[in-house]
VMD Tcl script that draws the C-alpha trace (Angstrom):
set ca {
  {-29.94 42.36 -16.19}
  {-28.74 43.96 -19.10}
  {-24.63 44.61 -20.18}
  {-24.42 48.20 -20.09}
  {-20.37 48.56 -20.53}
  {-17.30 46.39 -19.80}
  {-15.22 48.94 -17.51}
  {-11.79 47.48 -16.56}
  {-10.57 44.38 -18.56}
  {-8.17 41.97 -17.08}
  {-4.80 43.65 -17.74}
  {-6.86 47.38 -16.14}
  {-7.65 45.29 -13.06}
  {-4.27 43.79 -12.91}
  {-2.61 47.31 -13.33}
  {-5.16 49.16 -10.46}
  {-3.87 45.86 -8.13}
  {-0.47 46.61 -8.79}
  {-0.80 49.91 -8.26}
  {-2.30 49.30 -4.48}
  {0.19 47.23 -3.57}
  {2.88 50.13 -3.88}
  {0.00 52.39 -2.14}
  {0.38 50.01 0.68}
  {3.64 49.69 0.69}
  {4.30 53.86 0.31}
  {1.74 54.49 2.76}
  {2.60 51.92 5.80}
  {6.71 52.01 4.77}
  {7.03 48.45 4.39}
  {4.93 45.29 5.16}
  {6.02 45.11 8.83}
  {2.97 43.73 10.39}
  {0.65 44.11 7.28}
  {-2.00 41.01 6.71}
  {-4.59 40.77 4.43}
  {-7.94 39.48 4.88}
  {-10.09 39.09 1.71}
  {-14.04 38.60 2.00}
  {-15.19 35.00 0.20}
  {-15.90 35.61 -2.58}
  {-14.53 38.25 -4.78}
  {-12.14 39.79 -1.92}
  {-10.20 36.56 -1.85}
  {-8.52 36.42 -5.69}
  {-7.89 40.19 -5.32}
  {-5.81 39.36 -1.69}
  {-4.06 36.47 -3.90}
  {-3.32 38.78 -6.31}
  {-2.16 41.50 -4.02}
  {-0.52 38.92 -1.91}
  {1.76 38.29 -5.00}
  {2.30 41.80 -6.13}
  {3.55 42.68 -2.44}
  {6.12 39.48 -2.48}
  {7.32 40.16 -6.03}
  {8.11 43.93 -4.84}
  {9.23 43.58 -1.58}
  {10.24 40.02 -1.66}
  {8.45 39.28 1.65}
  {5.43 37.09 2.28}
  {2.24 39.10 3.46}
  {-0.08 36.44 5.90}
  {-3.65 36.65 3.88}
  {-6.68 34.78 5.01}
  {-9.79 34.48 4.05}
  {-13.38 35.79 6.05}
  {-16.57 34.15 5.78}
  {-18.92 37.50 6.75}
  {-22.50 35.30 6.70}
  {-23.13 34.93 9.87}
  {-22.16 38.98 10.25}
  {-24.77 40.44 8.20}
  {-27.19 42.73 8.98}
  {-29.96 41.62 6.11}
  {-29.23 37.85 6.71}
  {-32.79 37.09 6.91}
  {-33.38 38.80 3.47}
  {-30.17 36.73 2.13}
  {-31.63 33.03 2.18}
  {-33.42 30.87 4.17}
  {-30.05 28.53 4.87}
  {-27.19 30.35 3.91}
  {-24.16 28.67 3.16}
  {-21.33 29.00 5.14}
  {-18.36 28.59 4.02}
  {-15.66 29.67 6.97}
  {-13.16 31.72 7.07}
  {-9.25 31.19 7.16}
  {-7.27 33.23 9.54}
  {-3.98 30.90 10.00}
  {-2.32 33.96 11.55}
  {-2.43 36.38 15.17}
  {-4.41 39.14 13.90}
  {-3.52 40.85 17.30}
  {-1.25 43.99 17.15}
  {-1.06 43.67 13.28}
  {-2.75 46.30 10.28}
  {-4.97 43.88 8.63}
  {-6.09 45.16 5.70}
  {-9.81 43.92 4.23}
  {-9.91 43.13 0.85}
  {-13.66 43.52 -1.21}
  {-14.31 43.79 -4.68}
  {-17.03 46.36 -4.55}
  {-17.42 49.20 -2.07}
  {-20.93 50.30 -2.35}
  {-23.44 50.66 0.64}
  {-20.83 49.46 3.52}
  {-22.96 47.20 4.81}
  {-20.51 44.02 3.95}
  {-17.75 46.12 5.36}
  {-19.40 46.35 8.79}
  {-19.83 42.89 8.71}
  {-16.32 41.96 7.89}
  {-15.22 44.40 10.75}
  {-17.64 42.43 13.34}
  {-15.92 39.17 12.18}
  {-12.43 40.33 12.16}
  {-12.38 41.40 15.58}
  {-13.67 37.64 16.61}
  {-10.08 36.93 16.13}
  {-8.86 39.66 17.90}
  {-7.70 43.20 18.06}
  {-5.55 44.45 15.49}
  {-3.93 47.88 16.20}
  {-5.27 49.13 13.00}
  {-7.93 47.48 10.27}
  {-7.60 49.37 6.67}
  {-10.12 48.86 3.38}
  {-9.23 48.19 0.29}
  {-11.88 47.82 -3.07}
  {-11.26 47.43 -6.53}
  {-14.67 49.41 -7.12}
  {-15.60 52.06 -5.05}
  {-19.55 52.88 -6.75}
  {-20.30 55.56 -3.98}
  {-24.43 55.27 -2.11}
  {-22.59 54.68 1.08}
  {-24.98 53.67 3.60}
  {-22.34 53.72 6.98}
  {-19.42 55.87 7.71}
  {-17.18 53.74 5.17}
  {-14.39 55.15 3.07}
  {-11.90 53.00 1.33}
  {-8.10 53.15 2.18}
  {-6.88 52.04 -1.11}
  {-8.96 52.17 -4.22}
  {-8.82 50.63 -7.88}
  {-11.17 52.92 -9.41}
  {-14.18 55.05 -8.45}
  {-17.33 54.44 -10.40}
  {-20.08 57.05 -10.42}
  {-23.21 54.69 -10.34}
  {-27.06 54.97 -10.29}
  {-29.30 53.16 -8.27}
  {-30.25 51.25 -11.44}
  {-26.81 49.87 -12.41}
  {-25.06 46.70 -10.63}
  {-21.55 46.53 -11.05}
  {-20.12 42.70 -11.05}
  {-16.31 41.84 -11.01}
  {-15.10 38.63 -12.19}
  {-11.74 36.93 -11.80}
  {-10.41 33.65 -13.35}
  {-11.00 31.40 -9.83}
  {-14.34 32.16 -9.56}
  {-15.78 33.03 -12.81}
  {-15.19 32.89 -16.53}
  {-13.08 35.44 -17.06}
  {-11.53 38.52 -15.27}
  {-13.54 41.62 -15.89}
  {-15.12 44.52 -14.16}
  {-18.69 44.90 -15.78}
  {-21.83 47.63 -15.05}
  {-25.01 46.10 -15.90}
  {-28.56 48.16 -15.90}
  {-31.76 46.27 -13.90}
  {-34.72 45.49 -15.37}
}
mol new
graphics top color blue
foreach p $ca { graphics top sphere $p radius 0.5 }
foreach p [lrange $ca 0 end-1] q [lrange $ca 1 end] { graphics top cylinder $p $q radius 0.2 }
display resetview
């Protein structure tokens, strides 16, 4: 793949992440009954991060755990032969709460179906909100994101890829073309 453009740097994704936590906060008065669930791998340093950004406003811990989608996947077969599974990490009663779902990328919905199917394994939450960092658009299910870092016009041919400091090398939001 080839760098096309660097489109949020780290202190652009810290600002959107800050800027969804008062969205959450505006939009559901409070954190009463608000968990957040990020998707391994990407979803799970933006729920830390939001995690944090929700404490240091509100001054109230937010449950967040941590879903393993694999097994949920529609295109498993396509995936790998063996894919890895690495679990997930609800500590918490999901039922009766909003859990929001935490992604990097929005793009064909597919991984937010599958993190749906999963979440309800733990039980039934009286409401399940999305939140992205990218939202690229070629939605593929009836998806839309609740809360939203920035919306990204892409073609077919471009692959966005977010990185973040516990997973990768750095913490960047990057659109690359395919060869």
């Amino acid at each position: 793949m080839e760098l096309k453009r660097i489109i949020m740097d780290e202190k652009s994704i810290e600002r959107a992440i800050k800027r969804i936590a008062f969205q959450i906060i505006e939009k559901n008065k409070g954190l009463e009954d608000i968990c957040l669930v990020g998707i391994r791998t990407r979803g799970v340093p933006m729920a830390k991060k939001l995690a944090n950004y929700l404490r240091e406003i509100e001054n109230k811990e937010v449950p967040m755990g941590i879903l393993d989608i694999t097994l949920y996947r529609d295109d498993l077969s396509k995936v790998a032969e063996q894919p890895l599974l690495k679990g997930s990490e609800i500590g918490f009663d999901v039922e009766g709460k909003s859990v929001i779902i935490i992604d990097d990328v929005l793009y064909t919905g597919r991984t937010v179906r599958a993190a749906i199917s999963g979440l309800l394994d733990f039980g039934r939450p009286d409401k399940i909100e999305l939140c992205v960092l990218i939202d690229r658009g070629h939605h593929e299910m009836p998806v839309k994101a609740d809360y939203v870092g920035k919306y990204v016009p892409t073609s077919q041919e471009e692959v966005i890829k977010v990185t973040f400091h516990e997973t990768d090398e750095d913490e960047k939001v990057r659109i690359y073309l395919k060869k």
